[in-house]
C-alpha positions in Angstrom: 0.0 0.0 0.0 1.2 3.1 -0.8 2.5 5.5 2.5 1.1 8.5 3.7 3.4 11.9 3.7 4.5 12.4 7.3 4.8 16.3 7.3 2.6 18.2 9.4 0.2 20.5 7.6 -1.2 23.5 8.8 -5.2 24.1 8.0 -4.9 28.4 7.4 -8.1 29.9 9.0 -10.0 31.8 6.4 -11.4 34.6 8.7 -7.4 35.5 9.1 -7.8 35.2 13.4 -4.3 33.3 13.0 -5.9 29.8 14.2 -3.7 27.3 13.1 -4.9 23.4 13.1 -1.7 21.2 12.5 -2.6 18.1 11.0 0.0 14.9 11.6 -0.2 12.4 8.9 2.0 10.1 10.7 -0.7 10.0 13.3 -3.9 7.8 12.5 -6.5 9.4 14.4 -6.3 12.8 12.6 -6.6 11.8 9.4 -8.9 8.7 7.4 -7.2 6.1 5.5 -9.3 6.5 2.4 -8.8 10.1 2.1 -5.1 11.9 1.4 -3.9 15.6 2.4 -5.6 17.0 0.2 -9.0 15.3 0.9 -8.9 13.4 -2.7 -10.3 9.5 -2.3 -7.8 6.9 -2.0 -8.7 3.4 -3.3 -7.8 0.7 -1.5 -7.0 -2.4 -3.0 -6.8 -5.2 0.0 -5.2 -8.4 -0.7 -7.2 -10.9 -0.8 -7.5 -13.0 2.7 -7.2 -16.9 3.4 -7.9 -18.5 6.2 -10.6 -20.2 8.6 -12.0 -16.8 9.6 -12.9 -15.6 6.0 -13.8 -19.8 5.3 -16.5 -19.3 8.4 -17.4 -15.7 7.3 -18.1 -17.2 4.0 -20.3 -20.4 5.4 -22.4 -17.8 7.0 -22.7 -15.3 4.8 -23.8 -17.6 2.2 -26.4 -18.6 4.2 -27.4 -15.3 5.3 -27.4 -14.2 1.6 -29.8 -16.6 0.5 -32.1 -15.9 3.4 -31.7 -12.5 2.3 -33.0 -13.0 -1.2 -35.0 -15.5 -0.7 -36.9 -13.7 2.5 -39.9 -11.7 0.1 -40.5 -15.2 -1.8 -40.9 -18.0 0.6 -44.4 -18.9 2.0 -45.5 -19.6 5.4 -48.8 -20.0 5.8 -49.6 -18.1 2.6 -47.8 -15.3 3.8 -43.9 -14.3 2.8 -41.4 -15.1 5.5 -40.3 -11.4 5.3 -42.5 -8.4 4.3 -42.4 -4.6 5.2 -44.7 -2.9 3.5 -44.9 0.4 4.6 -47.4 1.6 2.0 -50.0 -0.6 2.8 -48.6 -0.6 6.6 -48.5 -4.4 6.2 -45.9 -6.1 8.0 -44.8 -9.9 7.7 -42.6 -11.8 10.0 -41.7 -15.6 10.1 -45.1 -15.8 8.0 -47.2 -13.6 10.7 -49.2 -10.6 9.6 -48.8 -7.7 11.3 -51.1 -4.2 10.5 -51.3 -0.9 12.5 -53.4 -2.1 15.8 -50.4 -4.1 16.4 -48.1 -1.1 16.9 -47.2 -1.4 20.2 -46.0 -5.2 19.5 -43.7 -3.3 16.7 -42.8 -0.7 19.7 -41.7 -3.4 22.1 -40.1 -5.4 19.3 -37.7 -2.1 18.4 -36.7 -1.4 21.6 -36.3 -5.2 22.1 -34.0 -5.0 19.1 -32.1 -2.1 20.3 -31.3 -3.1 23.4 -30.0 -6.4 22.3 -28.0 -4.4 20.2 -26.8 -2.7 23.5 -26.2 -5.7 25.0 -24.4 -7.3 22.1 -22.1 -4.4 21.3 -21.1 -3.9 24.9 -20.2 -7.6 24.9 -18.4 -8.4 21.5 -18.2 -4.6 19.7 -18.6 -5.3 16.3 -19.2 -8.5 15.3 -22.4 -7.7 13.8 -20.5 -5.8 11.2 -18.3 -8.2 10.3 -20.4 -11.2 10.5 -24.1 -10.6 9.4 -24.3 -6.6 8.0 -25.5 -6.3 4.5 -23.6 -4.1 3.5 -20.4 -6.2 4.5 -21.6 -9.4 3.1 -22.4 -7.8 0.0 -19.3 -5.8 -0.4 -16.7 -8.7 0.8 -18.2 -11.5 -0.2 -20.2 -10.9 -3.5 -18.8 -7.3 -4.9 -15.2 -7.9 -4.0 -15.1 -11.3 -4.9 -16.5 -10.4 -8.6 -13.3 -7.6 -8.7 -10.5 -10.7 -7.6 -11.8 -12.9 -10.7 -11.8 -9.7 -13.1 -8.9 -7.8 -11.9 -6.8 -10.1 -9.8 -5.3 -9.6 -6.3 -3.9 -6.4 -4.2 -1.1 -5.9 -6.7 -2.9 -6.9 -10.2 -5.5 -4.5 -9.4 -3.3 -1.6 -8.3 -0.8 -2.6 -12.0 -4.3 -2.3 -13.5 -5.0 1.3 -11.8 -1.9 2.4 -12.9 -1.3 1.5 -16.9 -2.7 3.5 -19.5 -5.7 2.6 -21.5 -5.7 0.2 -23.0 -8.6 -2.8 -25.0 -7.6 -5.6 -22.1 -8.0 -2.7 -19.3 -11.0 -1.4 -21.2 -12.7 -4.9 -21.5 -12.3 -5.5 -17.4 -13.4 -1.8 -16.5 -16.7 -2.2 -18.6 -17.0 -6.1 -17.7 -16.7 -5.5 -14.1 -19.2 -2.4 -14.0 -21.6 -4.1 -15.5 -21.4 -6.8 -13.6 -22.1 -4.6 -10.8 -25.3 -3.1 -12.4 -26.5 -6.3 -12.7 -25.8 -6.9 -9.3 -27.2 -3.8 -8.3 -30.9 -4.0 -10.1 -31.5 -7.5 -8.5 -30.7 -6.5 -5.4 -32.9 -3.6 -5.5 -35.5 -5.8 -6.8 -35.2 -7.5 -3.6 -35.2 -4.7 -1.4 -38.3 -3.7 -3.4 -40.2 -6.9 -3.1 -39.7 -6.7 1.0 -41.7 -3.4 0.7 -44.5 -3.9 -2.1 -44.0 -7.5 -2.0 -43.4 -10.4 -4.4 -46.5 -10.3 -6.4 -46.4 -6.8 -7.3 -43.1 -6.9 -7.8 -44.1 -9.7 -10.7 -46.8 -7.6 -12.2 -44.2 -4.0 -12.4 -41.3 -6.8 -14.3 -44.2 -8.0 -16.1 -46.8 -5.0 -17.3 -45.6 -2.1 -19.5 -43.4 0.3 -17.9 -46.0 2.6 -18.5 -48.6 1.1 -15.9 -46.3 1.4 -13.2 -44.1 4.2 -13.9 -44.0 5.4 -9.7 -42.3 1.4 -9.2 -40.2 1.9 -12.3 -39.0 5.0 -10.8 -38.4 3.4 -7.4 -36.6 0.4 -9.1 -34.6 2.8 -11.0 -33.4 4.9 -7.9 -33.1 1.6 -5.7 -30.3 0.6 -8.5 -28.4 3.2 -8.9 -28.3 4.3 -4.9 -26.6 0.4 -4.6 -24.5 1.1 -7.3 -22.8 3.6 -6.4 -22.7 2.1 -2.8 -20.9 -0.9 -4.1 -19.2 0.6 -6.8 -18.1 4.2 -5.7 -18.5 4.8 -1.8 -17.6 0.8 -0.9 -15.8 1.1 2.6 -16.6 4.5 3.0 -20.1 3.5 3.5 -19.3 2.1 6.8 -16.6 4.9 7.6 -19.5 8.0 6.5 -23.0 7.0 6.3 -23.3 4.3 9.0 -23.9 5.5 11.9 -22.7 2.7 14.5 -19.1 2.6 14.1 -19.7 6.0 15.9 -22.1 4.7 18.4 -20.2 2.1 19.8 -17.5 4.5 20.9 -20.2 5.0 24.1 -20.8 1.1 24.4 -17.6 -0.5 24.7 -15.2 -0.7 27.5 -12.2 -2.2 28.8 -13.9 -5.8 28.7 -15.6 -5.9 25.3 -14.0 -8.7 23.1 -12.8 -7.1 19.7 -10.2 -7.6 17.3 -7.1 -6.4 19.2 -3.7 -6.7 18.4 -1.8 -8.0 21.6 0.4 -5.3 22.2 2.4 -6.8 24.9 3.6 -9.5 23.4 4.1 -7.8 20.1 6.2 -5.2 21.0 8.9 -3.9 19.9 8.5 -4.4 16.3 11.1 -5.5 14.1 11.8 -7.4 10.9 13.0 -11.1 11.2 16.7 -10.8 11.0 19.4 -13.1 10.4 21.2 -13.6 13.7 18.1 -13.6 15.7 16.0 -17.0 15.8 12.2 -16.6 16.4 11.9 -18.0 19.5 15.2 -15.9 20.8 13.3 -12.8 20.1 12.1 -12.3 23.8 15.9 -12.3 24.7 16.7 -9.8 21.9 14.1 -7.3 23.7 11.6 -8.0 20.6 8.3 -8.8 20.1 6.5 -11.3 18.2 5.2 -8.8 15.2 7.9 -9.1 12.5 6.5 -5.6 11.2 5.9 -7.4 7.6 2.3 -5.4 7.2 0.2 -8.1 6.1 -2.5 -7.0 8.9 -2.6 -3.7 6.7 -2.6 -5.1 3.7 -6.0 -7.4 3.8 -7.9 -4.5 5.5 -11.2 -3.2 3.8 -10.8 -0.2 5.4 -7.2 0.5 5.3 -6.6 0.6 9.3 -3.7 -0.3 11.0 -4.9 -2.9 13.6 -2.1 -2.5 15.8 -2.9 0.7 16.5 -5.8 -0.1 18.5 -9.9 -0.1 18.5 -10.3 2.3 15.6 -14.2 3.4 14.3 -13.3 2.2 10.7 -12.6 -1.1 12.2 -15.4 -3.7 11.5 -14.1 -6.6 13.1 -13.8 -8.6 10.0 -11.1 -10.7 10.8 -9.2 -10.2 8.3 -6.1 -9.2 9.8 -6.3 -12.4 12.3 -6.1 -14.9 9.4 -2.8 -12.8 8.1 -1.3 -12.4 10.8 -1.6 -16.5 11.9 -0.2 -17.2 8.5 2.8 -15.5 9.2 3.2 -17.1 12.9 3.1 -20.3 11.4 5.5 -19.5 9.0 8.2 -18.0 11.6 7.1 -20.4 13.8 5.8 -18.4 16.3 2.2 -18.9 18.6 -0.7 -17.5 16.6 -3.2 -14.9 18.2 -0.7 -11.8 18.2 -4.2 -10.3 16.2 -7.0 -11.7 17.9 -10.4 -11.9 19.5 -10.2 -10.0 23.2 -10.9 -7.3 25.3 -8.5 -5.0 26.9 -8.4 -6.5 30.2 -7.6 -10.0 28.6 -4.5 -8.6 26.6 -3.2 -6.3 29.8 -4.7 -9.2 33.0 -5.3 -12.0 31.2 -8.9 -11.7 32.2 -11.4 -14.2 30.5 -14.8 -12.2 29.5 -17.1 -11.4 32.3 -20.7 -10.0 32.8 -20.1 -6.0 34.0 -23.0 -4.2 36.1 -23.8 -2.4 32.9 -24.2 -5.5 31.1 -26.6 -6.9 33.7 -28.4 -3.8 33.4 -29.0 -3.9 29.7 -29.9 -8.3 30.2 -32.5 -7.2 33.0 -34.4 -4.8 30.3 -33.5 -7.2 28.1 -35.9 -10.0 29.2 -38.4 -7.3 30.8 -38.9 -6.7 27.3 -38.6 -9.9 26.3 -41.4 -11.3 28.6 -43.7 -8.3 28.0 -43.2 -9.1 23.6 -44.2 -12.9 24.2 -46.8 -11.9 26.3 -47.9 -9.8 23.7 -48.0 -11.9 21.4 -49.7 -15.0 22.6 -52.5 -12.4 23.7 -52.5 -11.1 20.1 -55.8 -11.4 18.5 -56.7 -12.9 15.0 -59.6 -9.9 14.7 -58.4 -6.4 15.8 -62.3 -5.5 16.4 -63.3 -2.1 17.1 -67.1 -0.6 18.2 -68.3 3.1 18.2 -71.4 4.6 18.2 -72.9 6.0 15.1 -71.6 9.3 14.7 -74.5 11.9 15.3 -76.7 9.1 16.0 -79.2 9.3 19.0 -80.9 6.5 21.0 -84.4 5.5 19.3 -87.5 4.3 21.3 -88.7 1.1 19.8 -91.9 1.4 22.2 -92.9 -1.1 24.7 -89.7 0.0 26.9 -87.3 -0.9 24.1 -84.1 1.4 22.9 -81.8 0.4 20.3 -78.4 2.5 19.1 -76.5 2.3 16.1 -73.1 1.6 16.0 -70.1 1.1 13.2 -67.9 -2.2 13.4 -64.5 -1.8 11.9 -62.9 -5.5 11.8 -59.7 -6.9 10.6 -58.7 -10.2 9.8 -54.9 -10.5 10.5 -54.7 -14.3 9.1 -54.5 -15.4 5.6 -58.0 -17.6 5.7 -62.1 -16.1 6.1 -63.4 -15.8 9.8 -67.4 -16.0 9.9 -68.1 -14.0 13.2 -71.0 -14.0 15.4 -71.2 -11.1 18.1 -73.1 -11.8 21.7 -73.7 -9.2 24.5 -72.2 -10.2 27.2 -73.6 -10.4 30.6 -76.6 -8.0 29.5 -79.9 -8.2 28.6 -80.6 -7.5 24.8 -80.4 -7.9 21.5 -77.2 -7.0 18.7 -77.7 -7.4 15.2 -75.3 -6.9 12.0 -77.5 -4.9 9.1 -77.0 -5.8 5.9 -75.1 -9.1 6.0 -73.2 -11.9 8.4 -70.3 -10.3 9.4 -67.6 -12.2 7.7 -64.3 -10.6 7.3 -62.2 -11.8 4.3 -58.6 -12.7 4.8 -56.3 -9.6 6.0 -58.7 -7.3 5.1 -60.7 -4.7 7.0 -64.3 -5.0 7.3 -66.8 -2.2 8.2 -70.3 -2.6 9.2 -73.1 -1.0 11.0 -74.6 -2.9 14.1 -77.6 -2.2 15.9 -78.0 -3.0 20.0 -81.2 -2.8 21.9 -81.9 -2.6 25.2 -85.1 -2.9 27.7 -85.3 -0.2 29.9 -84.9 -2.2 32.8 -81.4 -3.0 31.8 -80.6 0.8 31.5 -78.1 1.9 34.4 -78.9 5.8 33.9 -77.9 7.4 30.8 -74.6 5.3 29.9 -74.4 1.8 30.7 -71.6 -0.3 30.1 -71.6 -3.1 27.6 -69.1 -6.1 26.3 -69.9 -7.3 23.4 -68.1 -10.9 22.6 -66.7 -11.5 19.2 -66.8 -15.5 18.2 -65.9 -17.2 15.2 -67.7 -20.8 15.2 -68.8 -20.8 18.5 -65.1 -19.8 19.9 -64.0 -16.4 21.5 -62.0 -14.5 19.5 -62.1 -11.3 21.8 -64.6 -8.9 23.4 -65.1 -5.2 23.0 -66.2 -2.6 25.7 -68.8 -0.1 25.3 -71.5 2.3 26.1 -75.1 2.2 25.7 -76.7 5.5 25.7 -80.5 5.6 27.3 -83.2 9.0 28.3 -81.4 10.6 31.3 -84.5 10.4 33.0 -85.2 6.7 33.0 -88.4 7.0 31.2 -89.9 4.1 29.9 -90.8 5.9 26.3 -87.5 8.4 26.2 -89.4 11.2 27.2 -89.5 13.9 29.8 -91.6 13.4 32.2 
């Protein structure tokens, strides 16, 4: 990789107040490795990595990936495993339905998610990143991979930069952008089909472009917003837009496992040299890192590892499966790059549960208990009962009132519910006009019901009702509310 210049510049204030920001370039936290001193991009070209890191990251990202596109396609119950439509403010989950009256499920499920995040970063920083983030699976394992084939390794690619124009260099630049493109439209396909779903997603590929030109358009931005994510920003997507390399700053501590370099048994750095055996190194005043820069050289984001926990690091592991392969070839322990916390590198402190974790696993499973209460007390009908707007008791005569009311109902499953509504625990009669109430599969039903009441059942001018919603002869749910009566009592509705 080419080197940074180590001269210090100075940042002239424009108002002229003779502030003077002196910039080190030899020092990594004031500057980024993808930009130089003059704020131009530099691309990175990290070697390839081997080893049983990046063979595990693989296994699991090709897994992840196919769950990934295969999420808005396969059926559970009729409904798609995975399904976020926020325009129809339809939700699917593991085949479940979800619609609006579920929103505090959603509410507890976020903050569920969140604090697991919590929990999960203060433990092992940023293993999300490296293991299971889009945006890293897609970039190291699909994007990058398509760039080794076409352009070759580290050096190849950097040759490749660096020669002039030519058909072969043409050929690959146009190949490999293309093959991006590709990449890029079916993945926004997918990302569309999780919000309108699969089935409309068939009908926009399907019908003219003219019938559907708002999904065109949003199929046309989708592509080219990951194309120039996978193309152009790459790594600097994590490093600019995301904001949870940030974030964890405030979440980890000195016992959060990450990928460290173990300083004290790596320092002092120095080349192999000829008079001094590996394992003699100790007795030269030596460490274990040889200084041969292979850490830096498979990094995706162009850190230095053994500088420390830096926020472009995304714990990819990388650097471990370099820096083991050239252990084993000077014959020395591996782990100098490893999984561990602070404490286990200066203590030799195994990972342990802090009073902040404990914190974050107490609301944890609070939350936990109060979402799988939640949802075994979830409904199949979300029913809801108010009066009639405008509507006024009527006198039926013979010490009868009735009130009108509307019924809103819906059907969160994938199959018909035929619904029978009783009063319960008070005299009287309900009724649905029109029709049976039958509410078709995750739709919403609306109908106008009418409840009457003796006057003898009356308890002054409101009185409480529960009405009981079944579906063939089984309680689905009941619904509270009021029956409104003369204020007087009178048998007829009149004054007296």
């Amino acid at each position: 990789m080419s080197t940074l210049s180590t001269e210090p510049i100075d940042h002239h204030d424009p108002e002229g107040k003779g502030n003077v920001q002196e910039v080190r370039w030899e020092d990594f936290r004031d500057h980024l490795a993808t930009a130089d001193k003059d704020g131009n991009r530099r691309w990175l070209h990290p070697r390839k990595p081997v080893g049983r890191f990046y063979r595990a990251r693989t296994y699991v990202s090709y897994l992840l990936l196919a769950i990934l596109f295969a999420g808005p396609f396969i059926r559970i119950n009729g409904n798609p495993l995975l399904l976020f439509n926020i325009i129809d403010r339809k939700f699917s989950i593991l085949g479940q339905i979800f619609w609006p009256q579920d929103g505090i499920i959603f509410a507890v499920g976020m903050l569920l998610f969140f604090t697991g995040i919590l929990v999960f970063t203060s433990a092992f920083g940023r293993l999300w990143c490296g293991w299971t983030c889009p945006q890293t699976l897609l970039m190291e394992m699909v994007f990058r991979k398509i760039e080794y084939w076409i352009d070759g390794d580290a050096h190849e690619q950097r040759l490749l930069a660096a020669a002039p124009l030519t058909l072969r260099k043409a050929v690959k630049r146009v190949g490999k952008q293309l093959l991006f493109f590709i990449l890029s439209f079916i993945i926004a396909n997918t990302l569309l089909s999780y919000i309108i779903g699969s089935e409309q997603l068939y009908l926009l590929v399907t019908d003219p472009p003219s019938r559907h030109l708002s999904g065109l358009t949003a199929m046309i931005l989708f592509t080219a917003v990951f194309y120039l994510i996978f193309a152009r920003f790459r790594e600097q997507a994590c490093t600019f837009i995301c904001p949870y390399g940030r974030f964890q700053s405030v979440l980890l501590d000195e016992n959060t496992v990450v990928v460290a370099y173990d300083y004290k048994r790596g320092e002092k750095r120095a080349r192999m040299q000829g008079g001094v055996a590996p394992a003699a190194r100790g007795a030269a005043g030596l460490g274990h890192c040889v200084d041969c820069g292979q850490c830096v050289a498979v990094c995706p984001t162009g850190i230095d590892i053994r500088n420390g926990t830096q926020m472009e690091c995304v714990n990819c592991t990388a650097c471990i499966d370099a820096c083991d392969a050239v252990m084993d070839k000077v014959k020395l322990p591996r782990g100098l790059v490893r999984y561990a916390s602070l404490n286990g590198i200066e203590r030799g402190e195994s990972i342990r549960l802090t009073p902040r974790m404990i914190g974050y696993l107490g609301i944890l499973g609070i939350l936990g208990i109060l979402l799988t209460g939640l949802l075994f007390t979830r409904t199949d009908i979300e029913t809801t009962v108010l009066r009639a707007p405008g509507a006024l008791f009527q006198s039926l005569g013979e010490g009868r009132f009735s009130n009108l009311y509307t019924m809103k109902m819906v059907n969160k499953t994938s199959r018909v519910i035929p619904l029978q509504l009783k009063l319960e625990g008070s005299e009287g009669r309900i009724s649905v006009l029109g029709r049976d109430p039958v509410v078709q599969p995750q739709k919403l039903s609306e109908d106008s019901v009418l409840i009457e009441m003796p006057a003898r059942a009356l308890k002054g001018p409101t009185t409480p009702l529960v009405i009981g919603v079944y579906s063939d002869g089984r309680l689905i749910s009941r619904v509270k509310t009021v029956f409104v009566g003369p204020r007087d009592g009178s048998q007829d509705g009149t004054s007296k």
